[in-house]
MARNU-358824 format. One record per residue (C-alpha): residue number from 1; z, y negated, x. Coordinates in Angstrom, 2 decimals, decimal comma. Layout:
+-----+---------+---------+---------+
: num :      zz :      yy :      xx :
+-----+---------+---------+---------+
: NUM :       Z :       Y :       X :
...
+-----+---------+---------+---------+
***
This chain:
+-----+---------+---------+---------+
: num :      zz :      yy :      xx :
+-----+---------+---------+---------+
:   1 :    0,00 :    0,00 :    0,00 :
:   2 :    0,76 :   -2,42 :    2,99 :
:   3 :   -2,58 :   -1,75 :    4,52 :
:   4 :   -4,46 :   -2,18 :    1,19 :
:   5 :   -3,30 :   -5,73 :    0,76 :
:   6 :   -4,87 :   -6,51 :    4,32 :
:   7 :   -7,74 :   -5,00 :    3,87 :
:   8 :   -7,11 :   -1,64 :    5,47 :
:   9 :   -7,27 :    2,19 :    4,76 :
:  10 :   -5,65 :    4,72 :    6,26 :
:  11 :   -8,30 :    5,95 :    8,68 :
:  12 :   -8,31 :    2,29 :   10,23 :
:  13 :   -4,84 :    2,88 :   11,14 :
:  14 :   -5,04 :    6,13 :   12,44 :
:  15 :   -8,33 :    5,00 :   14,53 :
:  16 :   -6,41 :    2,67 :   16,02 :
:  17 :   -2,82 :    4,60 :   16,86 :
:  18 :   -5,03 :    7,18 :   18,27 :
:  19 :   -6,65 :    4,79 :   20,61 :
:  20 :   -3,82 :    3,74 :   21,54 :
:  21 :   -1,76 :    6,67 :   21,76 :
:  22 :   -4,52 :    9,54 :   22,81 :
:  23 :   -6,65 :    7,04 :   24,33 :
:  24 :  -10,72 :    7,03 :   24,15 :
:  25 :  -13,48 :    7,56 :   26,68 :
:  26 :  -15,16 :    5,00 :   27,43 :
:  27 :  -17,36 :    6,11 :   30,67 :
:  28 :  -17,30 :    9,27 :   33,16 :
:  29 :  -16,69 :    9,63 :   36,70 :
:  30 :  -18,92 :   11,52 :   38,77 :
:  31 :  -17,78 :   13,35 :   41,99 :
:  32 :  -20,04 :   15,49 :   43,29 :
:  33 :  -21,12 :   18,13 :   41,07 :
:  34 :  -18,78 :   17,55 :   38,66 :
:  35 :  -18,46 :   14,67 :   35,94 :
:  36 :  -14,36 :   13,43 :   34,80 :
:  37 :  -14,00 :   11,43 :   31,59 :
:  38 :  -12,80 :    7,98 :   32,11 :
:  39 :   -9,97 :    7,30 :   29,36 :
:  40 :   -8,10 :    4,40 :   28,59 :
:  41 :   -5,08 :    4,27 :   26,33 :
:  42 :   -1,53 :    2,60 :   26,86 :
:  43 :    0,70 :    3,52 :   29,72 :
:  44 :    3,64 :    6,14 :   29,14 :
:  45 :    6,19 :    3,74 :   29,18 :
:  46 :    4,69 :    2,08 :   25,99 :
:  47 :    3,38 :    5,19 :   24,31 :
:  48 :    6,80 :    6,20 :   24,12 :
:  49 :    8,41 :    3,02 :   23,33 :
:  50 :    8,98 :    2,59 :   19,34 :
:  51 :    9,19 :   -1,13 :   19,79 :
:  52 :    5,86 :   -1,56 :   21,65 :
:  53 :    4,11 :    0,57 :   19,19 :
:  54 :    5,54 :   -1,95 :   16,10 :
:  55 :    3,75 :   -4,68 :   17,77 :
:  56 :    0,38 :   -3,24 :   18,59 :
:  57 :   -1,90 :   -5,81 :   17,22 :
:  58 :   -4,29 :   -4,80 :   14,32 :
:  59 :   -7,41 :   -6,92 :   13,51 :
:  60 :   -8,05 :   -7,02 :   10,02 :
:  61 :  -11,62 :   -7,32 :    8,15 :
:  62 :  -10,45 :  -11,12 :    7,14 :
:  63 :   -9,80 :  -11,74 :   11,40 :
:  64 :   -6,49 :  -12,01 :   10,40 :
:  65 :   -4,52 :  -10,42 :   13,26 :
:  66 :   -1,26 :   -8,28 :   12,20 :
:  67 :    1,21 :   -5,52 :   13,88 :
:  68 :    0,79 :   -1,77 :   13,48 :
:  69 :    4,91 :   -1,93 :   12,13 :
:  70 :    3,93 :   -4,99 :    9,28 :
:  71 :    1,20 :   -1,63 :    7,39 :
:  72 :    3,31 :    0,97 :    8,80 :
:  73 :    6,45 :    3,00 :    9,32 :
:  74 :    6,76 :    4,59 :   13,11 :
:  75 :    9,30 :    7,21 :   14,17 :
:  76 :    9,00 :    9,36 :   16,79 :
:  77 :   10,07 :   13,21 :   15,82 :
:  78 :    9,63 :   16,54 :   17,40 :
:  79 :    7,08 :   18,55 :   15,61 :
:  80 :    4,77 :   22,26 :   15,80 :
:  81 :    1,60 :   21,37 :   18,83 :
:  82 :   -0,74 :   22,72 :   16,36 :
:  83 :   -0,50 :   24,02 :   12,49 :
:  84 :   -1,47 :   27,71 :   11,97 :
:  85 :   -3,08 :   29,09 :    8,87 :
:  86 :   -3,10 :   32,91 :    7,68 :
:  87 :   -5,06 :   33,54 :    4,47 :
:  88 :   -5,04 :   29,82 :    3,28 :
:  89 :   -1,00 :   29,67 :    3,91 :
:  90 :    0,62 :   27,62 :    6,81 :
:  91 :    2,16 :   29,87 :    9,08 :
:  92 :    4,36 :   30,11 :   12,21 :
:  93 :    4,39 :   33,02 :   15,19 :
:  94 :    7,22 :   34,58 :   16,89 :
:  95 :    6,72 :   36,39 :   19,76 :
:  96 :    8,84 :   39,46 :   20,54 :
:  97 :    8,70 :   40,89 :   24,10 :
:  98 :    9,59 :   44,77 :   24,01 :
:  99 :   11,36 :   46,37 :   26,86 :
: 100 :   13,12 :   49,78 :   27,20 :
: 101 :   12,84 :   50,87 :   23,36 :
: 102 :   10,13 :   52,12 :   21,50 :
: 103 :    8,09 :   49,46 :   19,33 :
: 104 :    8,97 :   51,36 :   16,18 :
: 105 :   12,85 :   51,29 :   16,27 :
: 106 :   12,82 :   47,88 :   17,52 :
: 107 :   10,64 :   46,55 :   14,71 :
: 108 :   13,00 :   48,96 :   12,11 :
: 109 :   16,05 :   47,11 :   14,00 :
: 110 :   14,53 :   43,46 :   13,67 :
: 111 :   13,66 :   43,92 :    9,78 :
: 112 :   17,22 :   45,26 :    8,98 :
: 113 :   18,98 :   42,43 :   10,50 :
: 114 :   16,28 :   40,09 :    9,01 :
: 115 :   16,96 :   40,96 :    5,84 :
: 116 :   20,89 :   40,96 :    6,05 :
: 117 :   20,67 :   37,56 :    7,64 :
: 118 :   17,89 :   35,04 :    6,65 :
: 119 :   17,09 :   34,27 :    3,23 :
: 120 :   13,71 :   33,42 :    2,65 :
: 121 :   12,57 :   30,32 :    0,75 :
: 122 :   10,57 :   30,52 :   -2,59 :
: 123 :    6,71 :   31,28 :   -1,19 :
: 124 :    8,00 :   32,24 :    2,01 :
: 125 :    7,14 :   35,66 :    4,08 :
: 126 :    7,54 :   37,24 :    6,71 :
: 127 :    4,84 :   39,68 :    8,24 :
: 128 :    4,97 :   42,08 :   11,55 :
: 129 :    2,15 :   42,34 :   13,22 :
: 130 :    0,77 :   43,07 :   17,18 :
: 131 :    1,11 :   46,29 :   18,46 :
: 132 :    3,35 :   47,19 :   15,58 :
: 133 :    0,33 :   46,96 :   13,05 :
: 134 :   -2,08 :   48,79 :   15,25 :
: 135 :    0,69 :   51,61 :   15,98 :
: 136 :    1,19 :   51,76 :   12,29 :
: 137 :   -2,59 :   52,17 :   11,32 :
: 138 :   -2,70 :   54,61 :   13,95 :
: 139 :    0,14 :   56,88 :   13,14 :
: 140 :   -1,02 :   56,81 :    9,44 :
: 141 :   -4,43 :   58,07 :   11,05 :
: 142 :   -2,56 :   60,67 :   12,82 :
: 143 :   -0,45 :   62,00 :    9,61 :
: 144 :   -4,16 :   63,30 :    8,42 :
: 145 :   -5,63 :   64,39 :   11,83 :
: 146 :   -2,70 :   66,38 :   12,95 :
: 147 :   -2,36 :   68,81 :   10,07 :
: 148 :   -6,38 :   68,71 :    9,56 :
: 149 :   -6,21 :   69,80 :   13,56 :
: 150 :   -3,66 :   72,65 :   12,94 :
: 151 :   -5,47 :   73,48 :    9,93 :
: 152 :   -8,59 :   73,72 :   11,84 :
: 153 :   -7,31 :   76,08 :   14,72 :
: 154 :   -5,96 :   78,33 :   12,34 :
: 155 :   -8,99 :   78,51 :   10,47 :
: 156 :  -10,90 :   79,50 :   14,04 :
: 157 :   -7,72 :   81,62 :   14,60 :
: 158 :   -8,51 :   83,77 :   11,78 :
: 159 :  -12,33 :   83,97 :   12,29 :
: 160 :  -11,94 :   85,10 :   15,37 :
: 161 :   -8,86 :   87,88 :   14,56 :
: 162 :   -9,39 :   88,44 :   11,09 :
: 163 :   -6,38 :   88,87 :   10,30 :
: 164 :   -3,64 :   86,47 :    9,00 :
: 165 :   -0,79 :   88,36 :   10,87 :
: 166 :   -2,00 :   87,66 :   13,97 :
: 167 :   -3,11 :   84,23 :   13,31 :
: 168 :    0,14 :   83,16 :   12,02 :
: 169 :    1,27 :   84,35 :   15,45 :
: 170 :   -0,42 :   82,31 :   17,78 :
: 171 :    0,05 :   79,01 :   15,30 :
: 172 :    3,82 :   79,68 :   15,22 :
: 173 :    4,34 :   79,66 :   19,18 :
: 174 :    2,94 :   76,41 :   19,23 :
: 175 :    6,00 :   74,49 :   18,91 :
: 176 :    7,63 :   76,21 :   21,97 :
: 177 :    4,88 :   75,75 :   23,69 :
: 178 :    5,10 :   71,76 :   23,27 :
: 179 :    8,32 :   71,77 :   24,61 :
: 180 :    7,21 :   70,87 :   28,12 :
: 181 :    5,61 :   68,07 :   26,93 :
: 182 :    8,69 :   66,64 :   24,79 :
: 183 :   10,87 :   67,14 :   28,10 :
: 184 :    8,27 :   65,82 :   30,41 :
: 185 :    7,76 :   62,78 :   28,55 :
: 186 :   11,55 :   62,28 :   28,04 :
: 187 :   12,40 :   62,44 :   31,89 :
: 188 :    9,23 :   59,68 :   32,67 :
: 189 :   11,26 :   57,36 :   29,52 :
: 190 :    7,86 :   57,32 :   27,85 :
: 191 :    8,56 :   56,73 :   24,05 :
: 192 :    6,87 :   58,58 :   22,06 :
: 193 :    3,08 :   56,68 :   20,74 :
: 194 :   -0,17 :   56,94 :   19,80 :
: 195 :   -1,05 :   58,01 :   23,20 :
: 196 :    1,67 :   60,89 :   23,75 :
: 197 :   -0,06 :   62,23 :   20,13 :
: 198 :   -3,04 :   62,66 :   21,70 :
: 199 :   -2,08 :   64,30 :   24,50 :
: 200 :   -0,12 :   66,50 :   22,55 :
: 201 :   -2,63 :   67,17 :   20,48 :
: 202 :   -4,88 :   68,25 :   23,67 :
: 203 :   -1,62 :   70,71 :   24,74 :
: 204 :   -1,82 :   72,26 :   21,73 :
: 205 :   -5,85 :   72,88 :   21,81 :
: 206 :   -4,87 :   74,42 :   25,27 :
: 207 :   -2,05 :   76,08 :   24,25 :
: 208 :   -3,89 :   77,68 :   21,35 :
: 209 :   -6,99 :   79,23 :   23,92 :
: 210 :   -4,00 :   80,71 :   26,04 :
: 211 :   -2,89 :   82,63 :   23,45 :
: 212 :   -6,62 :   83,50 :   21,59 :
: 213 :   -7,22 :   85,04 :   25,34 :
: 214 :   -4,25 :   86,51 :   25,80 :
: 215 :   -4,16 :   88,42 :   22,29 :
: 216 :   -7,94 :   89,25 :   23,50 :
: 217 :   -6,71 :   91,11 :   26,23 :
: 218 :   -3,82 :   92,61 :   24,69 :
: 219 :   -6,10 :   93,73 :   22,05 :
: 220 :   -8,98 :   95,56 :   24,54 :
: 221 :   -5,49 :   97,40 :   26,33 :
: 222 :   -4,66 :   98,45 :   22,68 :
: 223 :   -8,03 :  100,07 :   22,57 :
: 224 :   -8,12 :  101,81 :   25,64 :
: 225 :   -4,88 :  104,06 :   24,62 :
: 226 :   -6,26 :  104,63 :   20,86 :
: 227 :   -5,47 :  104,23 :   17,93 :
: 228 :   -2,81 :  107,21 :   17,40 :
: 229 :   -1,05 :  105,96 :   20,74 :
: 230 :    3,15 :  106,83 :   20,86 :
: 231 :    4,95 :  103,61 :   20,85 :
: 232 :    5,90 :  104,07 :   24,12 :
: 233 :    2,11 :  104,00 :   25,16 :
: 234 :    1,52 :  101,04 :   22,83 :
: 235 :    4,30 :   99,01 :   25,08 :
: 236 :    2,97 :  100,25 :   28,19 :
: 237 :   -0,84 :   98,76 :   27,14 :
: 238 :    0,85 :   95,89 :   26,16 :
: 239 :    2,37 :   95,26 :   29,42 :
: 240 :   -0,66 :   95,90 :   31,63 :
: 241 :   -2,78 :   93,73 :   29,38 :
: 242 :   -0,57 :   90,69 :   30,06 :
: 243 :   -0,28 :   91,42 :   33,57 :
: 244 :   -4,40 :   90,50 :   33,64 :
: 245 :   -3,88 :   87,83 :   32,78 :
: 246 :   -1,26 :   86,23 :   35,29 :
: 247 :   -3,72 :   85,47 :   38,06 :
: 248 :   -6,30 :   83,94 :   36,17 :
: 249 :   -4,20 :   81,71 :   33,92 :
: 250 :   -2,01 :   80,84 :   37,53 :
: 251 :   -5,44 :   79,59 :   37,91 :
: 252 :   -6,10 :   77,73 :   35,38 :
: 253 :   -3,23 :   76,09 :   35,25 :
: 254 :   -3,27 :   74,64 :   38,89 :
: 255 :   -6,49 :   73,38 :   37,94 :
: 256 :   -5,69 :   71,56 :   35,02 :
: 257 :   -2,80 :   70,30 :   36,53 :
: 258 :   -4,52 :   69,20 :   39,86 :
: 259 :   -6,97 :   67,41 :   37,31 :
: 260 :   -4,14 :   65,43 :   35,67 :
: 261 :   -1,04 :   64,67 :   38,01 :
: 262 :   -3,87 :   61,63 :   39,48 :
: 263 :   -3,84 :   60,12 :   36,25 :
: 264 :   -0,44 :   60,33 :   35,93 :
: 265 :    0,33 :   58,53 :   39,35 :
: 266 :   -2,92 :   56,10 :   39,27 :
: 267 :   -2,72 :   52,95 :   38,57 :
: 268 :   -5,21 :   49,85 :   37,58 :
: 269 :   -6,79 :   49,08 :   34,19 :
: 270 :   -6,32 :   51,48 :   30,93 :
: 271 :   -3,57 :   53,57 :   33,45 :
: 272 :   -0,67 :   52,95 :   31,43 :
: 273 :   -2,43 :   54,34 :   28,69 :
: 274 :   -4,05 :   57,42 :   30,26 :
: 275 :   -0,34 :   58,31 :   32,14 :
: 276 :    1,33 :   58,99 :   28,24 :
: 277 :   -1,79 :   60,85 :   27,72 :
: 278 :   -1,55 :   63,25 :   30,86 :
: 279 :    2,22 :   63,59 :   30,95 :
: 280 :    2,24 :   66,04 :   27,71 :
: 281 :   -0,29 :   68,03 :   29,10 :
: 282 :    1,19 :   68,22 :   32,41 :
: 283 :    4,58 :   69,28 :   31,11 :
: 284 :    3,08 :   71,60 :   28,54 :
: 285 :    1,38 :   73,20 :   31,43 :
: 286 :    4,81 :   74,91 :   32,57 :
: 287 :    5,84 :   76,50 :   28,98 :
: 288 :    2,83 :   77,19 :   27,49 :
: 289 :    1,49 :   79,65 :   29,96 :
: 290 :    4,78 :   80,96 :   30,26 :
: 291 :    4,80 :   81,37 :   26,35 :
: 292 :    1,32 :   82,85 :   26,22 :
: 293 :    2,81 :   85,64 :   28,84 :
: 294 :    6,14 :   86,67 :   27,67 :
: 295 :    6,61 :   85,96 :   23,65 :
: 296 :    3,33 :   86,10 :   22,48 :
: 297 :    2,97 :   90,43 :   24,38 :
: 298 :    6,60 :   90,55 :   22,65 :
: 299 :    5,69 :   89,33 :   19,63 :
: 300 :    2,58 :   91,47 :   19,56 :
: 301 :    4,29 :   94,46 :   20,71 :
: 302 :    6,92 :   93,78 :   17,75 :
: 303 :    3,46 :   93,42 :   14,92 :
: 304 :    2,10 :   96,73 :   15,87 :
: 305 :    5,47 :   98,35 :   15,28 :
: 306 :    5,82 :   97,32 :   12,39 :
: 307 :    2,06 :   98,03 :   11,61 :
: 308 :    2,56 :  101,72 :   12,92 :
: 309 :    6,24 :  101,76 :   10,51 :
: 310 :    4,09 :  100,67 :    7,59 :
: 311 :    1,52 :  103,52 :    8,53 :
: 312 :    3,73 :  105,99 :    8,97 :
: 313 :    5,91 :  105,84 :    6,02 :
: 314 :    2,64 :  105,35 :    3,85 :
: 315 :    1,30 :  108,75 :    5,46 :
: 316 :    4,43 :  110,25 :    4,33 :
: 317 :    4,54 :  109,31 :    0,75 :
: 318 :    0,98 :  110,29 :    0,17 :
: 319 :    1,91 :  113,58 :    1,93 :
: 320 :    4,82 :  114,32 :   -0,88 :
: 321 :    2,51 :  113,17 :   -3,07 :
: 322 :    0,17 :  116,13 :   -2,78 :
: 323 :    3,11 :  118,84 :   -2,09 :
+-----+---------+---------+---------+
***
């Protein structure tokens, strides 16, 4: 209202504050190659001084010369460098530097005390995004490609076998064969992330061809003795048909260890990433072939006892049958 009676509009007195405050070019430099914008506004000590800003001198469309503080009130106030906008709504970042805990309980930690102590405004929200958003889409990925994976290998488990028994044995010594992983990846202090899945998810692919091979063997021992074998014959195939197959998984597994322990002590660009990758694998490396040796012969062994029990007693009810 001030201005208006002299003349003036807003964007004559913020052309002018600006001039004087940010300053304008009027010219460039040249040194060399390069070219420096000449700008002239008033010195620091007046830029900051409230009293010197109230008198700079405003030229009206009439000539008539007045002060900036006569069509204006000046203060000087701290205030946010720039104004952010998310979706069409003014909005303010935090930034949250993570150290020594996993993103996920830290997040879980900051919205619980959030909630208990700030009390949001009417049209006010609070959002957590970063990492934490791209760990979230990616574990909600995960929650469909692990069990599709599992599903997968036991699908191939029973194409290959043909049988659900034997399947179902392989699938369930899985777990134990993960445990490497879980304890090698716990001694490092890796929390576990989107990375570690992966690599977990490549242990158990490796895990599950350990045992496929293993039951192959233990399978073509089986069929050397026949298939009216004594029990005791049935343990001793068992036994020699593990026993192949120490050397060449010893072999295997000093390759695909020899493969991985560089990526878990390289460093440079994307090695952070790869290390949580290869430190599952490497620590899966020293139960799962040790699983695929011992449990899964025992737990073979134990399945064609109970398949030869099952025979038998159905060979002697048909038999009293007949009598």
């Amino acid at each position: 209202a001030s201005a208006a009676r002299y003349g003036l509009n807003i964007a004559d007195v913020q052309e002018i504050v600006g001039g004087a405050i940010g300053g304008e070019n009027v010219g460039e430099t040249v040194e060399g190659l390069a070219r420096y914008p000449i700008n002239v506004r008033y010195p620091r000590e007046l830029r900051g001084n409230l009293e010197a800003l109230r008198s700079l001198p405003i030229l009206t469309p009439a000539g008539q010369q007045i002060t900036l503080g006569s069509v204006a009130s000046i203060e000087i106030s701290d205030g946010p460098p720039m104004l952010k906008t998310e979706n069409g709504r003014p909005s303010t970042w935090v930034y949250v530097d993570v150290r020594n805990r996993d993103l996920s309980s830290v997040v879980a930690d900051l919205q619980q005390a959030v909630a208990r102590e700030v009390k949001l405004s009417p049209g006010v929200s609070i959002a957590y995004s970063g990492q934490f958003e791209y760990l979230e889409r990616a574990v909600a990925r995960l929650e469909l490609v692990v069990p599709a994976t599992l599903a997968i290998i036991f699908l191939l488990l029973f194409v290959i076998f043909r049988r659900v028994d034997e399947a179902a044995l392989i699938m369930a010594t899985l777990p134990f064969a993960l445990t490497g992983g879980f304890w090698t990846i716990y001694l490092l202090g890796y929390h576990q992330s989107v990375a570690t899945g992966v690599g977990f998810l490549a242990l158990a692919g490796v895990a599950a061809e350990f045992g496929v091979v293993m039951l192959i063997y233990l399978k073509h021992a089986l069929e050397r003795v026949g298939p009216d074998a004594s029990l005791g014959e049935v343990a001793n195939a068992v036994r020699l048909g593990a026993l192949q197959r120490v050397r060449p998984k010893a072999m295997t597994v000093a390759v695909i260890v020899a493969g991985l322990l560089p990526i878990l002590v390289g460093s440079g660009a994307g090695s952070e990433i790869m290390r949580r990758i290869a430190a599952p694998m490497i620590g899966g490396m020293l139960t799962a072939p040790l699983l695929s040796m011992f449990v899964i012969p025992a737990g073979y062994l134990l399945m064609r006892r109970r398949r030869s029990l099952n025979s038998s007693i159905g060979s002697s009810s048909t038999t009293g049958e007949v009598t």
